[in-house]
C-alpha positions as CSV (number, residue, x, y, z in Angstrom):
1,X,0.0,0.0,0.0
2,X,1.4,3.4,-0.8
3,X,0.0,6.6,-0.1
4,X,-0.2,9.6,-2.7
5,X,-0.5,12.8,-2.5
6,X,-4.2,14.1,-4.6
7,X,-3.9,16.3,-7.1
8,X,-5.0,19.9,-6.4
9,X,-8.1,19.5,-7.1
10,X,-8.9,16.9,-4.9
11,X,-8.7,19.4,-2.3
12,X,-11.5,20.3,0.1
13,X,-11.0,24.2,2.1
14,X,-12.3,24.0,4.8
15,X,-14.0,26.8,7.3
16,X,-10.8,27.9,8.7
17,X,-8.5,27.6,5.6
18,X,-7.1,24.4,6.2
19,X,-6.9,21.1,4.1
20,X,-8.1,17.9,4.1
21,X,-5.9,15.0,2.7
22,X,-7.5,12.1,0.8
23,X,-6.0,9.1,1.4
24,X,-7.0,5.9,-1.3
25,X,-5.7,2.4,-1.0
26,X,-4.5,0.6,-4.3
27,X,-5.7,-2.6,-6.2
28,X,-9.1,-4.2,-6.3
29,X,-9.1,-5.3,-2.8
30,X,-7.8,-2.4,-1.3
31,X,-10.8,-0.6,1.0
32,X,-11.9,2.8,0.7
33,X,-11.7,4.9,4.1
34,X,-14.5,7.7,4.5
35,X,-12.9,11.1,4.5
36,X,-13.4,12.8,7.8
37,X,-16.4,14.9,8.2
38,X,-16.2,18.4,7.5
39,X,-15.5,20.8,10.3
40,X,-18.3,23.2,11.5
41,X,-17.3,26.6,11.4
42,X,-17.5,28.5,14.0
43,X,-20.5,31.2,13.9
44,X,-19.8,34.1,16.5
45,X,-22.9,34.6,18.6
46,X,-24.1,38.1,19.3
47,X,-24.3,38.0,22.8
48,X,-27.2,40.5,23.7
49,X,-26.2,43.3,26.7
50,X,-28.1,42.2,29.6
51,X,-30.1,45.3,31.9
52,X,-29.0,45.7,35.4
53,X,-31.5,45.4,37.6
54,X,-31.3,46.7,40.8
55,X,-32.9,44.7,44.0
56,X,-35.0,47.0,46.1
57,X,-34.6,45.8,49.9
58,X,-38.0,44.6,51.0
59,X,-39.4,45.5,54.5
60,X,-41.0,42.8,56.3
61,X,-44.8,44.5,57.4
62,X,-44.3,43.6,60.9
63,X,-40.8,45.6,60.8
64,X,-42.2,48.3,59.4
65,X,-44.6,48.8,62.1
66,X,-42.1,48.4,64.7
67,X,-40.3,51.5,63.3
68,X,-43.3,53.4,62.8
69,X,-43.9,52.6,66.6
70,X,-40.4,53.3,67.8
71,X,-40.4,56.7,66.0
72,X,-44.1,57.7,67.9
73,X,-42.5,56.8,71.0
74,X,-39.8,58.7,70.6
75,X,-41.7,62.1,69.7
76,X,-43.8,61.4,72.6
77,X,-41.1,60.9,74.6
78,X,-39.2,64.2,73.6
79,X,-42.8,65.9,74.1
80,X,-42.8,65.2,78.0
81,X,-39.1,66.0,78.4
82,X,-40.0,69.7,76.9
83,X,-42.9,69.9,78.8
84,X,-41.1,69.1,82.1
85,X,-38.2,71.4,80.9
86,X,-41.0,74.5,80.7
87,X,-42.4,73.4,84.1
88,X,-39.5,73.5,85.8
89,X,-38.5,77.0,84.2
90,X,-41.5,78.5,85.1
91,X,-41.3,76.9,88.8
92,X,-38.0,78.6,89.0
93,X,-39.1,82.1,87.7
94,X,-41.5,82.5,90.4
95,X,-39.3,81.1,93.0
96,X,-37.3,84.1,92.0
97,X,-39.7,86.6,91.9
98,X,-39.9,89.1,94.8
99,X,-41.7,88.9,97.6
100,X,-43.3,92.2,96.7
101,X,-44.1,91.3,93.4
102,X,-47.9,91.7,92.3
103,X,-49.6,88.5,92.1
104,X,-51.2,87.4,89.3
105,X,-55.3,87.5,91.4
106,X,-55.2,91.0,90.3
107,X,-53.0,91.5,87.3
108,X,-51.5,94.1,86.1
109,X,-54.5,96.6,86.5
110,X,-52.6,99.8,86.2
111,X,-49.7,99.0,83.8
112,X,-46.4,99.5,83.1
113,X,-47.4,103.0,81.1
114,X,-47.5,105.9,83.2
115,X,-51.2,107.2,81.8
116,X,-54.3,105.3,81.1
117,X,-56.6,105.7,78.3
118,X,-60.1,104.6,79.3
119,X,-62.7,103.6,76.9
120,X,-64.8,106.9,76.1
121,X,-61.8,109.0,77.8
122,X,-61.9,112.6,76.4
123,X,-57.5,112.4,77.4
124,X,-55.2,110.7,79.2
125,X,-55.1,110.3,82.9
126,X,-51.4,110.4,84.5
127,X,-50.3,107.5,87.2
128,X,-48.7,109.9,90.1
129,X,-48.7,106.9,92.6
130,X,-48.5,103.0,92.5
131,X,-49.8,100.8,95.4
132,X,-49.9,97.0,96.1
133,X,-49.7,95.3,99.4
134,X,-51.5,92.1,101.3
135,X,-53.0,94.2,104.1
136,X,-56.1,95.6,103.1
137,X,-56.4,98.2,106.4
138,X,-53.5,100.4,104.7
139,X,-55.7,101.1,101.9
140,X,-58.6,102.4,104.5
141,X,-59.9,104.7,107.3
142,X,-61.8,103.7,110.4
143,X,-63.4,100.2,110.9
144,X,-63.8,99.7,107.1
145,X,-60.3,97.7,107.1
146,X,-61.6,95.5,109.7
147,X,-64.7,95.1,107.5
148,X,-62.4,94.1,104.7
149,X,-60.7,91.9,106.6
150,X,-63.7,89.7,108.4
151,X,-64.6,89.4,104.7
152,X,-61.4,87.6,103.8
153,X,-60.0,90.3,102.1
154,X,-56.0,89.3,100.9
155,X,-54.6,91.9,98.6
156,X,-55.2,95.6,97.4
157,X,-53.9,97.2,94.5
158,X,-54.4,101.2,93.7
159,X,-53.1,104.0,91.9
160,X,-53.0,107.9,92.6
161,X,-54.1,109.6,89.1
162,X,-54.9,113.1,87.9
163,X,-57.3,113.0,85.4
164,X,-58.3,115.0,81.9
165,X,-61.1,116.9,83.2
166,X,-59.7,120.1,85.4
167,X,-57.1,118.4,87.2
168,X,-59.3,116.4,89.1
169,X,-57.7,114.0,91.6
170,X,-58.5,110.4,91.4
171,X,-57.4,107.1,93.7
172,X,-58.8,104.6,92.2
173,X,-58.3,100.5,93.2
174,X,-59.1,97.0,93.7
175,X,-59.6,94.8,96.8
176,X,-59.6,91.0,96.6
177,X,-62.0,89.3,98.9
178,X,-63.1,85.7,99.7
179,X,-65.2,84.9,97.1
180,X,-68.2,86.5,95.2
181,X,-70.4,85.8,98.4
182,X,-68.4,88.0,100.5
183,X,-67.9,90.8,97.8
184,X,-71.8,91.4,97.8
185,X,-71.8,91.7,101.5
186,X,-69.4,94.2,101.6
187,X,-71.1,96.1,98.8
188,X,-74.0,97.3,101.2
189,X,-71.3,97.4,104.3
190,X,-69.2,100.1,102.4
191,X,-72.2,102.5,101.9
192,X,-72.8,102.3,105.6
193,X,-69.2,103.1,106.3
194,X,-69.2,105.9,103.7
195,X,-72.6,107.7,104.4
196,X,-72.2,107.2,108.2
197,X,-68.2,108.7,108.5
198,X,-67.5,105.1,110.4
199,X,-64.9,104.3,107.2
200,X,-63.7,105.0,103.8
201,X,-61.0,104.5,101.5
202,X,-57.4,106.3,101.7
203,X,-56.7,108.9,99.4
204,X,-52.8,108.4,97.6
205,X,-50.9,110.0,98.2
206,X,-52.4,110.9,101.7
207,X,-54.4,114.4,101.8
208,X,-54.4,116.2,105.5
209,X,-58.2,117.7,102.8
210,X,-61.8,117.3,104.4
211,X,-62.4,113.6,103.7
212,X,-66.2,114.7,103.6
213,X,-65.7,117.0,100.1
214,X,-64.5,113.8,98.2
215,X,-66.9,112.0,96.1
216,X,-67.1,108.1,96.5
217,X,-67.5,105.3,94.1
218,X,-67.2,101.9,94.2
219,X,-68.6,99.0,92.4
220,X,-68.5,94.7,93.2
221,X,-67.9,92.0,90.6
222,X,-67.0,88.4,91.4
223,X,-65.2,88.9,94.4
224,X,-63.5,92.3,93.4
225,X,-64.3,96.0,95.4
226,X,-63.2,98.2,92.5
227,X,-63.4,101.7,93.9
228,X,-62.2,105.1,93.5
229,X,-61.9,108.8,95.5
230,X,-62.4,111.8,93.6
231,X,-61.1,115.2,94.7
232,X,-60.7,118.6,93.2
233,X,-57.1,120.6,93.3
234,X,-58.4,123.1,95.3
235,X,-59.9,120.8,98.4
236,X,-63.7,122.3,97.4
237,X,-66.2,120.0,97.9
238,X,-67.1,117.8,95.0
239,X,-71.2,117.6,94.9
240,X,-73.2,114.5,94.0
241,X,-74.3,116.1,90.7
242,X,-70.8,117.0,90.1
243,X,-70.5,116.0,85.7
244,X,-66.9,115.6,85.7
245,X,-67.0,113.1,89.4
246,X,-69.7,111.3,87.5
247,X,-67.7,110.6,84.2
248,X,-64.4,109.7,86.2
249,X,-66.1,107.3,88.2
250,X,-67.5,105.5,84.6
251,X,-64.6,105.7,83.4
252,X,-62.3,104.5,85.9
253,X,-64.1,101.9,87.8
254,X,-66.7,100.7,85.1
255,X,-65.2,100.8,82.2
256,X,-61.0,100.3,83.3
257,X,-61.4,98.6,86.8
258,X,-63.8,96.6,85.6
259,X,-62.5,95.3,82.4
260,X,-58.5,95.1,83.5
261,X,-59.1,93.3,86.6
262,X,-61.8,90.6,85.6
């Protein structure tokens, strides 16, 4: 048996450029060998660009109801600390006040202005004098600070003004009593006082005047005596029908008394 070589044209190309070599055996009883199968060529595959996906973390339901309840806990919690915090503040701020300071029962009835403007006020009256103190007799004359006090009278506050009208004098106030009960008591007991010359309120500053020419008013809500003296410059007598005594009495004990104090 001899091999040969096959002629040119008994080459096969093949996918990548190579050859195959035929190989045939000689004489009749020679046997044929298959030629090798033909190589598959190689097809490059477009590989496609895959998306990135991004995994969202999940939240379990029951965890997300324990953070919604941690984070109400915690507001509530920061709520009672700040409320503590302004408790205490304001516990200390009236630790600190003084001892003369006036208490809030009253207020602030005269203000820190010096004048007061009255509803219906044809000007401005002028604060002379300031007054506060927790003994109701210094505020009085004769047995009408005892009066006050079996009443349960605890603080006065009062002001000396002048006011628009001619340089009329005014001291005008407020007594704090018991309760409403004793307030309307006292209401009739101060006219018997007055009208008799047993009592009557202290004029401020203190006038050596005839305590008889003064006009008197005074008027009870809740359990407040609002009140006020009126006196003219000259020490005449002020006369029940007097216009001006009449208007500084509405003006100062109905309409300011009366509305800064309640």
């Amino acid at each position: 048996m001899r091999y040969g070589t096959p002629s040119r044209p008994a080459h096969r190309a093949t996918a990548d450029g190579g050859l195959v070599l035929l190989v045939r055996g000689i004489g009749s009883g020679g046997q044929h060998r298959p030629p090798p199968a033909p190589l598959i060529p190689r097809v490059p595959v477009q590989r496609g660009r895959r998306r990135a996906v991004v995994a969202l973390p999940t939240v379990e339901p029951q965890r997300a109801v324990q953070w919604l309840t941690q984070g109400l806990a915690g507001v509530i919690l920061l709520g009672l600390v700040m409320m503590v915090g302004l408790l205490v503040t304001g516990s200390d701020r009236r630790q600190q006040e003084p001892a003369g300071a006036q208490p809030p029962a009253l207020g602030d009835v005269f203000g820190p202005s010096d004048v007061l403007r009255p509803a219906g006020a044809a000007g401005a009256y002028r604060i002379e004098m300031r007054h506060f103190g927790r003994d109701c007799a210094d505020a009085t004359t004769g047995n009408l600070g005892g009066l006050l006090d079996r009443h349960g009278c605890s603080e006065v506050v009062r002001a000396g003004l002048i006011s628009p009208y001619e340089g009329y004098q005014v001291t005008a106030g407020v007594f704090a009593l018991a309760d409403a009960g004793a307030a309307a008591a006292v209401n009739d007991l101060v006219r018997e006082q007055v009208v008799g010359g047993l009592g009557g309120f202290r004029t401020l500053p203190a006038t050596s005047g005839d305590p008889e020419a003064a006009s008197v008013g005074w008027h009870v809500r809740d359990n407040l005596l609002l009140y006020c003296v009126i006196t003219r410059p000259d020490g005449a007598l002020v006369p029940d029908d007097d216009p001006y005594a009449k208007r500084i009495t509405a003006e100062i004990v109905d309409n300011h008394l009366g509305g800064a104090a309640l």
